[in-house]
C-alpha positions in Angstrom: -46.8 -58.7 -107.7 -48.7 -56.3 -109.1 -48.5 -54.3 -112.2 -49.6 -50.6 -113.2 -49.5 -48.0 -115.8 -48.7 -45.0 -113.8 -48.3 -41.8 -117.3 -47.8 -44.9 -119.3 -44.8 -46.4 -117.6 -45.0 -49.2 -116.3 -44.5 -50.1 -112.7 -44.3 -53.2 -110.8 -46.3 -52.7 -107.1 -44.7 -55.4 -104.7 -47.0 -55.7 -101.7 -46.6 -57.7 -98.1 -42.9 -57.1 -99.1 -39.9 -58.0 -96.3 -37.0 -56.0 -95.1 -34.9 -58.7 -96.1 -36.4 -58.5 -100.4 -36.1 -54.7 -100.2 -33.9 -53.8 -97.5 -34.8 -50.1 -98.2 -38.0 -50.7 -96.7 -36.3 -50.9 -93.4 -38.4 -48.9 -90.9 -41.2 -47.7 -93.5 -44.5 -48.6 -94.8 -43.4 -48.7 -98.5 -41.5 -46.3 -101.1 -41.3 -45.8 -104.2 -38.4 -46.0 -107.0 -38.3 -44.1 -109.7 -35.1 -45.9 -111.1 -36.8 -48.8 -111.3 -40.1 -48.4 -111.7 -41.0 -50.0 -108.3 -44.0 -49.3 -105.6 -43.1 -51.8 -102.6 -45.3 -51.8 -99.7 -44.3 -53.5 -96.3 -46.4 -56.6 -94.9 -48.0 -55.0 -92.0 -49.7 -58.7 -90.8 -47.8 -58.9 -87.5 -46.8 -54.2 -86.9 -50.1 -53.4 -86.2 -52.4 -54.2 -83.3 -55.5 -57.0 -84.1 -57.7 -53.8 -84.3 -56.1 -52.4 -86.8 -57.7 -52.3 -90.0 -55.0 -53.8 -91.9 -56.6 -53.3 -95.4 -57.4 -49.8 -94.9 -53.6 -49.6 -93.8 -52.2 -51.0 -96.7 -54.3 -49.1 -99.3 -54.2 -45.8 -98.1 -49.9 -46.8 -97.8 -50.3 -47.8 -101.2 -52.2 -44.9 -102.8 -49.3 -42.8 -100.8 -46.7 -44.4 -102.8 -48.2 -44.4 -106.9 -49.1 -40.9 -106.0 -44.7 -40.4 -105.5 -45.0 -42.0 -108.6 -47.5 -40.0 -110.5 -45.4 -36.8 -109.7 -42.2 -38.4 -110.5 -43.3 -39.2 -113.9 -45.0 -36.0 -114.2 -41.6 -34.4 -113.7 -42.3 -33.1 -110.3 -39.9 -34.7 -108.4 -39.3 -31.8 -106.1 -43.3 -32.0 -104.9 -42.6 -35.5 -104.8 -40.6 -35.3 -102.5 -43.2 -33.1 -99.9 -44.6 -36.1 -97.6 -47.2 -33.7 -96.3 -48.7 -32.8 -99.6 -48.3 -36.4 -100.3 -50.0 -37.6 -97.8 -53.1 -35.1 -98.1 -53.4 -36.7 -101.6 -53.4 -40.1 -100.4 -56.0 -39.6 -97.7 -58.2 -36.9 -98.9 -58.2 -38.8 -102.7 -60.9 -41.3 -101.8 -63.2 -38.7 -100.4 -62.7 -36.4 -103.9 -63.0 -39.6 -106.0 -66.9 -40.2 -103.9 -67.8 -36.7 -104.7 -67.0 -36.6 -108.4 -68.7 -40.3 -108.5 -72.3 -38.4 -106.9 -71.3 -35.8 -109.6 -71.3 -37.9 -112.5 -68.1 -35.8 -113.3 -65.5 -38.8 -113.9 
């Protein structure tokens, strides 16, 4: 288990996590509650085939879920909620992050 200051609170990131420990995670990569200030992210060792890139899998699942977190705590629950817009973030982040990194601009 991880921990992480997501707007200063603090959440606990619970990674190669079982439907048995979280049985919410039943039939999904990994959510996040609000409540309780958790990120869980499923194991994905034996769901995906041996091509798979399993890390790539399991961050960009895991960048999906603090950014739930970020709009939570940034009281915007309702975008939060938009897996779409969600998801852009998650995928599209890395690429932004690169660009302000040639920039200089972080």
């Amino acid at each position: 288990m991880q921990k992480v200051k997501v707007l200063g609170t603090k959440y606990e990131i619970f990674d190669e996590a079982t439907n048995d420990e979280f049985p919410l995670l039943q039939n999904m990569d990994g959510f996040h509650d609000v409540t309780n200030k958790k990120i869980v992210i499923a194991g994905f060792v034996n769901e995906l085939g041996a091509d798979q890139d399993l890390k790539f899998v399991k961050n960009q699942v895991t960048r999906h879920e603090i950014i739930h977190a970020f709009m939570s705590e940034s009281g915007m629950e309702e975008w939060s909620q938009n897996e779409q817009l969600v998801n852009w973030f998650a995928i599209q982040s890395p690429k932004i992050f690169k660009v302000f990194q040639e920039l200089d601009i972080l």
